[in-house]
N, C-alpha and C positions, 0 to 999 in steps of 0.2 A: 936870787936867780937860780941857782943851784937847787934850792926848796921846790920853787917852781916846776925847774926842768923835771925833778924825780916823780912831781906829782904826776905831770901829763903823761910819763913814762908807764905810770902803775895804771892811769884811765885807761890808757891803750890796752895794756895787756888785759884788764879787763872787759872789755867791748871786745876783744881781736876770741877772749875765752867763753864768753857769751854768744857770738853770733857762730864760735864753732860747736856750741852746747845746743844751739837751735837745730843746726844744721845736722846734731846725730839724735836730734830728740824727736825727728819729725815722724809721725804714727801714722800708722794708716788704721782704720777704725772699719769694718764687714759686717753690715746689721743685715739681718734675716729675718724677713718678716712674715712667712710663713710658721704656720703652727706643725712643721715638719723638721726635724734636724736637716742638713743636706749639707754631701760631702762630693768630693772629687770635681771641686767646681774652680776654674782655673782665674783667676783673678790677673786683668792686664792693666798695668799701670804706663804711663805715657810720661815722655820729658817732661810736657805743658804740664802735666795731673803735678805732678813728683816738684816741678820748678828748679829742674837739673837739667844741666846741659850736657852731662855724660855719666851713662847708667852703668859705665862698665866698671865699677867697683866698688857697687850698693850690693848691700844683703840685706833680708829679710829675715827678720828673728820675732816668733810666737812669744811675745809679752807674757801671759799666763805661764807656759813650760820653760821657756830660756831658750829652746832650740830655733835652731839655724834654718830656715826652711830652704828646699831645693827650687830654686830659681832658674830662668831662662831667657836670655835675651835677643830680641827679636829684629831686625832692622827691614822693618814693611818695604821702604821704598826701593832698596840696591841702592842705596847710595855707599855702601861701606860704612853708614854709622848706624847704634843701636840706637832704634825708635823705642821700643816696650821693654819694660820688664814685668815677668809671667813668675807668679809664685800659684799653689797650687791650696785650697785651706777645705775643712771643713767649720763648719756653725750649728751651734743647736739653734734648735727652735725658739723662734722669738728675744734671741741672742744679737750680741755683738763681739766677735773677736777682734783686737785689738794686737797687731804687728808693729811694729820699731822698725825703721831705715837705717842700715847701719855701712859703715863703712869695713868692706872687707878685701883681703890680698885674694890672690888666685888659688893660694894654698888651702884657706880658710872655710871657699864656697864649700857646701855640700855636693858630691858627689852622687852620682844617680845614673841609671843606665839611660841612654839614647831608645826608650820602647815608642816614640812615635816618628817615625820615617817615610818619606816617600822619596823617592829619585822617577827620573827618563830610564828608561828600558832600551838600551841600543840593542842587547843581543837577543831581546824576542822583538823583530822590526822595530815600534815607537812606541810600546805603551809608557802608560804613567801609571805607575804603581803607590799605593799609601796604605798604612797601618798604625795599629795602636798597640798595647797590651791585649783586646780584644777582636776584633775583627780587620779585617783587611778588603781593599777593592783595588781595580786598575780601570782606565778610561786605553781609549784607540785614538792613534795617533793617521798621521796623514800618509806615512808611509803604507800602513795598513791600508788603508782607504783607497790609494792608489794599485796596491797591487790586485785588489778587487776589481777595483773599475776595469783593469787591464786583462782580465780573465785569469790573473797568476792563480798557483797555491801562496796556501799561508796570510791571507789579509784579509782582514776583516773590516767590514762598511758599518758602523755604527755608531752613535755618540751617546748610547745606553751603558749604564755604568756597572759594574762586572763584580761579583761577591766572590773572596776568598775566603771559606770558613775554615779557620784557623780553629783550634782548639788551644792552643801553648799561650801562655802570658808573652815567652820571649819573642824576635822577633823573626820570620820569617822570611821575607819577600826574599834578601840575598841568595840565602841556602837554597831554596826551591827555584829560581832561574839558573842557578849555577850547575847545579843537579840534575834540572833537564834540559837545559839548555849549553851547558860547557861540556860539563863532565859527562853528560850521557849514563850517569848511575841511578838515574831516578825520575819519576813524574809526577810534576804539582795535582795530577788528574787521577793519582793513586794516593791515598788514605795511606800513611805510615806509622800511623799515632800523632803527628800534628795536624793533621786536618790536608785538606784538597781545595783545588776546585774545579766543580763538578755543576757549575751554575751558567744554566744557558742565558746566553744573552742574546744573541743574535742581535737583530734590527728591533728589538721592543725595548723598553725604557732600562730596562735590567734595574738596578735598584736606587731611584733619582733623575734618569733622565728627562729629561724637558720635551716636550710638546707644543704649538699652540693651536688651541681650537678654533676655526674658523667655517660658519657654516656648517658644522659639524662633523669637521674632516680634523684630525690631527696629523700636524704638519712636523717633518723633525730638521735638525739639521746635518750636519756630516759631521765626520770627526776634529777633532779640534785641528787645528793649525798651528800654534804657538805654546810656549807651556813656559814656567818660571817656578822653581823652587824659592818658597819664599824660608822657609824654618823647618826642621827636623831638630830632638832635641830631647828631653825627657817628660815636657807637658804637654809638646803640641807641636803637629808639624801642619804647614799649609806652603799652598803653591798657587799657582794662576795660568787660567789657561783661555786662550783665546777660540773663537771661532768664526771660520768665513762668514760673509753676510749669507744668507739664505731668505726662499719665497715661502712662506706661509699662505697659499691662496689670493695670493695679489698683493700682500704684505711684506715687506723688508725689515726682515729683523737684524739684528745687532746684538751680536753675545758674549761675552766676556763672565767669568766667574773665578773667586777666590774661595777656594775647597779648603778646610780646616777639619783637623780630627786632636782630639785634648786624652790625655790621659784617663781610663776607667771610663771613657764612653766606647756607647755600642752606635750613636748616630753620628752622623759628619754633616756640619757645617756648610752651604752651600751661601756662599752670596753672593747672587748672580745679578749681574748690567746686561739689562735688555734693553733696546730701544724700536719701537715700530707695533708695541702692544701693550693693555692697558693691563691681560692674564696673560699667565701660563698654565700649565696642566704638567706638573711635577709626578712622573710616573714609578709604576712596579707590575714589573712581568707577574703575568698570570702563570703562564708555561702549560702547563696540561688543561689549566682551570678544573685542577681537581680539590679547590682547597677553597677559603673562605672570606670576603671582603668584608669588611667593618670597620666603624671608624667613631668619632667622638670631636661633630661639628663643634660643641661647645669648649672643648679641649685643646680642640685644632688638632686632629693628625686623622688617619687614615691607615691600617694595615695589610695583610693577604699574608692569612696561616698555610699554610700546605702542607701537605706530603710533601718528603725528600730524600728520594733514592731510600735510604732506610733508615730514616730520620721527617725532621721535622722542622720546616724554616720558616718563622715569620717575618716580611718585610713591611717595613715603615717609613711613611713620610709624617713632616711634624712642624708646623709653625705656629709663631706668632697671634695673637687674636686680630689684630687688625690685618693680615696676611690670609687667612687660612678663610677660605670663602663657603665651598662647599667637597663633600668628595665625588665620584661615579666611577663606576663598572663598566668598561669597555669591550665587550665581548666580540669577535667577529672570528670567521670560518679562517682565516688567511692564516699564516703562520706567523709567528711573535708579535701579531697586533692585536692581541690581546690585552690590554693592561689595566689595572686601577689608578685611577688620576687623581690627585689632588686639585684645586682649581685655587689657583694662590693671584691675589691681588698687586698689581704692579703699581710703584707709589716713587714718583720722581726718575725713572726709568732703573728701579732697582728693585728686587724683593730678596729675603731672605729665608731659608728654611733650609731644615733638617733631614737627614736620610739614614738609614742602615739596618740593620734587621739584627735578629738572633736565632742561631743555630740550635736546634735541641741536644746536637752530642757534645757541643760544649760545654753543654751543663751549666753555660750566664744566665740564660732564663728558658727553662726545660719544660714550661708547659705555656701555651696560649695566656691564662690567667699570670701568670707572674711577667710577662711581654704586656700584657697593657698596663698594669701596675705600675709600670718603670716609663710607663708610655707618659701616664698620665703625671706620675711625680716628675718627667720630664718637662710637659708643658708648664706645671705651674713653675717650676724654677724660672721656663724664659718668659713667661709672663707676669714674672715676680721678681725683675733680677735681683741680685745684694747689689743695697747700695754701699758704695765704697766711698769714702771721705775721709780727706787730707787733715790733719791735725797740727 
């Protein structure tokens, strides 16, 4: 009996050392199937993917080097628990990189600065403000909107989305409200050496706003109503923002969008819930129309080079091949309704696409020619994504 009992004792410990040998051996495997390297692409993995029911003490370690990669965890819905874990990789060409699940203390995660952020803006009225390493934007809030309708100073009526050209990797947004708007030592609308802005928006799309065509009138909405920070962090911050219903020319639309911006990108994320139309027309201020529309149906995006103040800014919209339909040039005498449109296909009352531009004095991509370059290796990544598989 004794014989017995010792053997079942050692099976156990075996099976209990086995399923916890599964449990730290599981891989995640990132093939690339493009004949291009591609880096700074953010990889999200989900409970369901993963087969864990709490991601808060998985790390991510590069099988090939040994290291630790810097991780982010995300919890999509507010409920208080983490939905995703976000590591960040590159892949050569025609490649698979190959990462391990590991179990790690709080001590042990990598470290890494917070460069993708957005918050609410109490102390300039409502906006929403978001950045990256790269570029920066802010959306108008409802306060805004109101103090406009009402004849005040200081509000602005639009649901066009607004360019901060940063020049600095670090980040921004705080120092520059704080500076012009606390402290009174300074303005986001003056160039100090990290950049301004100096980007009209008015009532025209500014850089992604939405439109929809109807009879050949573009319709817009107001400014948003609702807003949620969903993540800020070191890979990727996004939020959620709501909007009243609005008339499209006898049409009731329904708007809702989850705005996302990832580490070493120059575009952001839009994936916007529409209901009451089958497009959109995804816009960018022309502003003087002193500058150049072009685009690359087959690629899916659409740009508008300019002059800027004494620079040079290209803006961009960018989707999908089943999304991205056609682009146009909207020209007309009125002020800020001027813009180039993207014409994006609406598919189960949702579409998705990309937006953001580059500055010439940032020196990210300082001439026309290296802005579509990054254009185009853009589109193939989202119409190529890495597939990612469990191991």
């Amino acid at each position: 009996m004794r014989i017995l009992y010792t053997l079942v004792c050692l099976l156990s410990m075996v099976l209990i050392s086995a399923c916890s040998q599964d449990e730290q051996n599981k891989t995640i495997l990132v093939k690339n199937s493009l004949n291009e390297a591609r880096s700074s692409e953010v990889v999200s993995l989900s409970k369901a993917f993963l087969k864990e029911t709490n991601l808060t003490n998985l790390g991510i370690r590069d099988m090939n080097s040994g290291a630790l990669q810097v991780t982010q965890l995300v919890d999509e819905d507010g409920d208080g628990t983490m939905d995703v874990l976000l590591f960040q990789t590159a892949v050569e060409a025609n490649s698979t990189a190959s990462f391990e699940v590991v179990a790690l203390t709080d001590k042990e995660q990598p470290e890494a600065e917070n460069l993708c952020y957005s918050r609410f803006v109490p102390e300039r009225i409502d906006d929403y403000t978001w950045e990256n390493d790269k570029i920066a934007f802010r959306v108008y809030g409802p306060t805004a909107q109101r103090l406009t309708e009402e004849g005040k100073p200081g509000g602005t009526l639009s649901s066009g989305v607004d360019a901060w050209l940063k020049r600095v990797s670090y980040p921004v947004i705080d120092k520059w409200y704080k500076e012009t708007m606390i402290d009174k030592t300074g303005s986001y609308h003056e160039d100090t050496g990290e950049g301004l802005d100096n980007f009209h928006v008015g009532v025209s799309r500014g850089v992604g706003g939405i439109a929809v065509k109807n009879n050949g009138t573009f319709f817009y909405s107001k400014n948003y109503v609702k807003w949620r920070t969903i993540t800020t962090g070191p890979l990727r911050t996004s939020f959620y923002l709501e909007y009243e219903n609005w008339d499209a020319g006898g049409k009731t639309i329904k708007e809702s969008k989850i705005i996302s911006l990832d580490l070493g990108n120059n575009l952001s994320k839009f994936e916007t819930f529409i209901e009451g139309t089958d497009t959109i027309s995804a816009g960018l201020t022309l502003h003087e129309n002193d500058g150049e529309v072009f685009g690359n149906i087959e690629k899916g995006w659409v740009t508008y080079w300019q002059p800027h103040a004494d620079s040079e800014i290209g803006t961009s919209i960018l989707a999908a091949k089943p999304s991205f339909n056609s682009f146009e040039k909207h020209e007309v005498l009125e002020k800020d309704l001027s813009n180039a449109y993207a014409q994006l296909n609406v598919k189960e009352n949702k579409v998705v696409y990309y937006a953001g531009f580059a500055w010439k004095k940032s020196k990210q991509y300082p001439t026309k020619e290296s802005w579509i370059a990054y254009l185009d290796a853009f589109a193939d990544r989202i119409n190529n994504p890495l597939e990612i598989v469990l191991k």
